[in-house]
N, C-alpha and C positions, 0 to 999 in steps of 0.2 A: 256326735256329742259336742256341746256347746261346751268351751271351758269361757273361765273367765280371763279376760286379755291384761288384767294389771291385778297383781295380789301384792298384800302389802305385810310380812311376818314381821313379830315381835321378839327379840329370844331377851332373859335375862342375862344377868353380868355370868353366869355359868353354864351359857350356852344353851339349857333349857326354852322351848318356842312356850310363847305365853299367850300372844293372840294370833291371829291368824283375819285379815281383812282381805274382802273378796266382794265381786256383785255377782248375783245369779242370772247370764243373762237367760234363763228358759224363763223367769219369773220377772221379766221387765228392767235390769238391771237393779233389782234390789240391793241396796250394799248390807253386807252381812260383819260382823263379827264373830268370832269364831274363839272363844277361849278356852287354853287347856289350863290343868290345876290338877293337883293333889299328883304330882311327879311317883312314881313309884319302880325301884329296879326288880327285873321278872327276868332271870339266867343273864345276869349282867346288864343286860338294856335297861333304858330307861323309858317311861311312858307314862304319857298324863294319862290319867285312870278317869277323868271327867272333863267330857266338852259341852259347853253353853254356846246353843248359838243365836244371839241375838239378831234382829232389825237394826240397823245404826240408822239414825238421824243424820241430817244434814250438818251436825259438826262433828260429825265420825263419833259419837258416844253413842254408847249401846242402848237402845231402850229395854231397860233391866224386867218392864214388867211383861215383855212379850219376848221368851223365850221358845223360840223355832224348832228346835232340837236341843233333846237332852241326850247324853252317853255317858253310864258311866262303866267302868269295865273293873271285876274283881279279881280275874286270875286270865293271865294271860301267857298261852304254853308254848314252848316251839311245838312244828309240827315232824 
């Protein structure tokens, strides 16, 4: 498995990760963005309950209207 050789995390002032930059190399080195949102605690933890993951352009801004992958997750249980 290919990973990608430079990722780039975002977290906010409370520690929460917010984006997540990355290139897919199986996919020609496409740079990706990766956003999480709507934070939610599930038995204490915490987890974005939704990810977007964008194409980024060549000045690392997401192109918002070509959305790659969507997740969003409702209940999330230990096992």
């Amino acid at each position: 498995m290919q990973q990608s050789p430079q990722q780039t995390f975002y977290f906010d002032q409370s520690g929460l990760l917010r984006r997540h930059d990355y290139s897919v190399e199986i996919m020609g080195g496409t740079t990706s963005a990766n956003y999480a949102t709507d934070h939610k605690a599930f038995d204490g933890l915490i987890f974005p309950t939704k990810r977007r993951v964008y194409a980024a352009g060549a000045d690392n801004r997401p192109i918002l209207d070509r959305i790659a992958i969507a997740i969003d997750l409702w209940d999330v249980q230990a096992a």
